[in-house]
N, C-alpha and C positions, 0 to 999 in steps of 0.2 A: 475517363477516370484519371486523375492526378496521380504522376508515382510518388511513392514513399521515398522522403528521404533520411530516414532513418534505422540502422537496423540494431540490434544485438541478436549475436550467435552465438550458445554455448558449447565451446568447441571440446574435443577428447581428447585426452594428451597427444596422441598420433595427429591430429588434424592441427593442433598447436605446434606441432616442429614443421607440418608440410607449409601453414600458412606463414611460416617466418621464416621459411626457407625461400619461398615463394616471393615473399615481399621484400628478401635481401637480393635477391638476384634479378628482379624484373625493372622495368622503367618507374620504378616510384623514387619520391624526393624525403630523405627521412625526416620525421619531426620529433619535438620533446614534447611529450606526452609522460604526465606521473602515473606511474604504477602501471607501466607498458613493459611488456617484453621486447614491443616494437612498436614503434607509430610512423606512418608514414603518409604522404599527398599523392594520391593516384588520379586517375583519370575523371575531371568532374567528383573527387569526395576526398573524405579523408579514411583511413582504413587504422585501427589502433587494436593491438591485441593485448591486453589485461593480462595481468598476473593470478585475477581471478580464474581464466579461462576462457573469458569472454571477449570476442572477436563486434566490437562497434564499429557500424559503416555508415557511415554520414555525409550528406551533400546529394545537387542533384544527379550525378550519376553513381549514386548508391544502387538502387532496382537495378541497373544495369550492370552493374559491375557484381551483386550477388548473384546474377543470374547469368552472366555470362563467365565468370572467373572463380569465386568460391565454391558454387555448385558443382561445377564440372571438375574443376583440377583440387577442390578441398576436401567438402563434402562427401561427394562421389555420386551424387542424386540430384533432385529436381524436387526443390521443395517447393520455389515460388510458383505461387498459381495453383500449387496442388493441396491447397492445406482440405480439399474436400477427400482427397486420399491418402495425405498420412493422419491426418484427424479429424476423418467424419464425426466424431462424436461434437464437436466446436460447434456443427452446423443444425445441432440437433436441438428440442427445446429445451433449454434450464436455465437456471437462475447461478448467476456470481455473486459473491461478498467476498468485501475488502472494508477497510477501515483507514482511518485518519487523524492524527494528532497522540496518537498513543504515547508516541514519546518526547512532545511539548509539554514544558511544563504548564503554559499557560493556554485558556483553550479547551473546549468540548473535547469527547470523543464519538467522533461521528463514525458509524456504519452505514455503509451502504449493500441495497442489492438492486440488481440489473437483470433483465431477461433478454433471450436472446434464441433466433430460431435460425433458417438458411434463409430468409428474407433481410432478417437485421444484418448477418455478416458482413455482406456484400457494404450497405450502407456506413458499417463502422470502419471497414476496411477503405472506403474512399475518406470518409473524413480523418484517418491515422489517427484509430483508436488504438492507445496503449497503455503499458504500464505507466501510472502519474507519476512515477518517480524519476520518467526519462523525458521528463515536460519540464526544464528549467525555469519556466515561462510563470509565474502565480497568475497573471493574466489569461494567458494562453491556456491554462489550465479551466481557466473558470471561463473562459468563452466555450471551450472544448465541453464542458458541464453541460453548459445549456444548449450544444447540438446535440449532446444526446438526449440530455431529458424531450427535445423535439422530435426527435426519432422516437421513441420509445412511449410516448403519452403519457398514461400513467402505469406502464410495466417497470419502474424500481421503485424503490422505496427508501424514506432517510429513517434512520433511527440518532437523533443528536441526544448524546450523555452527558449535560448540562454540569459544569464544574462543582456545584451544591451537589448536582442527584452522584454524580460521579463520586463525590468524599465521601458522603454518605452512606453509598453501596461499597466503597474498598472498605471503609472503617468495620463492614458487617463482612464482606469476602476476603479482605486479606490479599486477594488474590487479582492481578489484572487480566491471568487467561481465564480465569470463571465469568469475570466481566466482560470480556470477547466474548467468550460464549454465549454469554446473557444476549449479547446487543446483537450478535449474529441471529441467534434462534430468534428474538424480534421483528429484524429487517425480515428472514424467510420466511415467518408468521406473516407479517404486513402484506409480502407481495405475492404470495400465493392467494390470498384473497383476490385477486387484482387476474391472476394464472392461475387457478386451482388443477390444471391439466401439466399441470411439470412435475417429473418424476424425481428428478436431479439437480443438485446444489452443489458448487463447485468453490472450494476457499484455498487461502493459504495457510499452510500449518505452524498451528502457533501452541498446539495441545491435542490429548486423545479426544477425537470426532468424540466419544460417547459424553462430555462435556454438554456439548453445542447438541446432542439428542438429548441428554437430560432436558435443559433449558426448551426444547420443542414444546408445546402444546399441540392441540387435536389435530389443527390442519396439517403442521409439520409432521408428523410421527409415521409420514408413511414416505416423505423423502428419502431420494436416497443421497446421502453427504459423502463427496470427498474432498477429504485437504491432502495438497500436495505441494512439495517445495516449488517455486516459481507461476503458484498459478498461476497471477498476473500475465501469462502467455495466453492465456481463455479469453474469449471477446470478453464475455461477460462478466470476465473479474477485473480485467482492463477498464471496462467500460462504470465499476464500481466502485472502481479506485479513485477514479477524475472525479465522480460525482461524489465522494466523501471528502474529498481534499477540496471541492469548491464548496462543503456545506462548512468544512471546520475553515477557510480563509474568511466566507463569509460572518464567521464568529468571531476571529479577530479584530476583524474591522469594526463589530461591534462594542465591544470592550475598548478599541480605542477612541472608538467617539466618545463614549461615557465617559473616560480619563482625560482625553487630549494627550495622551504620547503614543509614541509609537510601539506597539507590542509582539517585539519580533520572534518568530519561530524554534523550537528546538529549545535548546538549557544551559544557554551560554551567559559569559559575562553580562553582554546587553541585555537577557532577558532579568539577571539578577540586578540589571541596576534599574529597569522598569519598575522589577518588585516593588524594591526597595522604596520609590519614589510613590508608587501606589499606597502604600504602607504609610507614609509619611502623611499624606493627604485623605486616607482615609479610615486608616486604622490596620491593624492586623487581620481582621477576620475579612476585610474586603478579600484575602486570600479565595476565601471560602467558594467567592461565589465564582472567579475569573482565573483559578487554577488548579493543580492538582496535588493535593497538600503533602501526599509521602512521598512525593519527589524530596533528596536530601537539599534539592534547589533551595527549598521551603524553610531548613533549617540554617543555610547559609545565610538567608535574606534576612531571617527571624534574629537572629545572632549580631547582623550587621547595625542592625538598627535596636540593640539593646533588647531583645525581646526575646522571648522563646513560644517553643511551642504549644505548654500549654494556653498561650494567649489566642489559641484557635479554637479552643473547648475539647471535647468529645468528639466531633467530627474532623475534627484535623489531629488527633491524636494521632491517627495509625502511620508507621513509614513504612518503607517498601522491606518485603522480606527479599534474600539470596534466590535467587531463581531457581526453582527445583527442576534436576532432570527426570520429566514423567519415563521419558524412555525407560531408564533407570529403575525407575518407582515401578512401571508395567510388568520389566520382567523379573523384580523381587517377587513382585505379589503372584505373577504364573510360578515361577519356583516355589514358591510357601504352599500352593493350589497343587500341586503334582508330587 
């Protein structure tokens, strides 16, 4: 089996002074690294500790170097090799969802779910399944796609939220975590037909779970769902993360054959001066079908090119509301309730 040469470790402020104590006084060579406490060149990797908290080890003597140095003198434990003991639950059967393109403006939003048992582990841990968002690679991502969907047959499932269907359902929700929800309870509808023996569905939190159980129909309703910050640490949300970021790359490259430019990621200048040129050649409402109209992107492009938004109709009316905190919202309404 091929080692990992990648890791991230989210460390606890005690384990962040020892590791940067550690890596000021041992044989490593410092380097510039943004948004480090410390970066530096050790033995076969590079070793960088974030201001986040998180401790990234990369190269090929990363596996070696977590298992022989941050385990014993950081940690204080033996995690590698043991994820069957501090997280049997990983090895156990259920399903992950994760999502992709949420906050492009141009571009689906695709869901995905993935299933996973102690047969699949093993296989996604040789191929370096991980969170997509530590896959720089859009390539590399979308080859990683299709070893899992080979691994897995037909155990996940896609749910794509077509730019039309997507304005059409905020213009009626308002809301983009109801629409998570929506596309979540979906993909775990779809691939429990596929598993109907999984007990368990594993996300990240983006809103209260009773959401994403609203949204369940018959099959779902007897899962049991948890979201938790960093799922993406789950094979199986890892493993539904890459396969929604190869369904939504595969959607851009769509839209850019139709056009002929290029239509780059995320809600930057470039993507607003795509708009803009798409607009130009094909009208305003082309929005409709190739983006996500209450992005204020929509209003910047609209404006630039002389035009507004009512020139989207009724389905491009709605923009984005302030983000409420349900946290918030949950425990007014337990206080009103007691």
């Amino acid at each position: 089996m091929a080692k990992k040469t990648s890791y991230t470790i989210p460390l606890t402020p005690d384990q962040q002074e020892q590791l940067a104590t550690l890596l000021r006084t041992g044989n490593y060579r410092p380097r510039e690294t943004p948004y480090t406490i410390i970066s530096v060149e050790g033995p076969d990797c590079n070793i960088a500790l974030y201001t986040s908290g998180k401790c990234v080890v990369q190269g090929q003597g990363a596996e070696d170097w977590v298992a022989y140095t941050l385990e014993p003198q950081v940690l204080l434990e033996a995690r590698l090799g043991y994820e069957s003991v501090h997280t049997p639950e990983m090895l156990q059967p259920h399903l992950g969802v994760d999502e992709s393109g949420k906050g492009d403006f141009f571009g689906p939003l695709v869901i995905a779910a993935a299933y996973v048992d102690e047969k699949i582990v093993p296989v996604f841990k040789e191929l370096n399944v991980r969170d997509s968002k530590q896959i720089t690679s859009d390539k590399k991502a979308e080859e990683l796609a299709d070893q899992i969907a080979d691994a897995l047959g037909n155990r996940f499932a896609l749910v794509t939220i077509g730019p039309r269907a997507y304005n059409r359902l905020y213009a009626k929700m308002r809301s983009v975590n109801r629409m998570l929800a929506w596309g979540h309870a979906r993909a775990i509808e779809d691939l429990l037909a596929k598993v109907p023996h999984v007990t368990r569905a594993v996300s990240d939190q983006f809103g209260p779970t009773a959401q994403i159980e609203r949204a369940l129909m018959q099959k779902g309703r007897s899962i049991k769902l948890e979201q938790r910050p960093r799922a993406e640490s789950d094979p199986a949300v890892a493993a539904a993360s890459i396969l929604a970021r190869a369904g939504f790359l595969r959607a851009l490259r769509d839209i850019q054959k139709k056009f002929g430019i290029a239509i780059p990621k995320g809600a930057s200048p470039q993507v607003r001066q795509a708009a803009q040129s798409i607009i130009e050649k094909a009208g305003p409402k082309a929005l409709l079908d190739i983006a996500k109209c209450h992005f204020k992107t929509a209003d910047d492009v609209l404006t630039a090119v002389g035009q507004s938004r009512a020139a989207l109709g009724p389905e491009g009316a709605a923009t984005s509301q302030a983000k409420a905190d349900w946290k918030s919202i949950r425990k007014k309404q337990q206080a009103e309730k007691s």
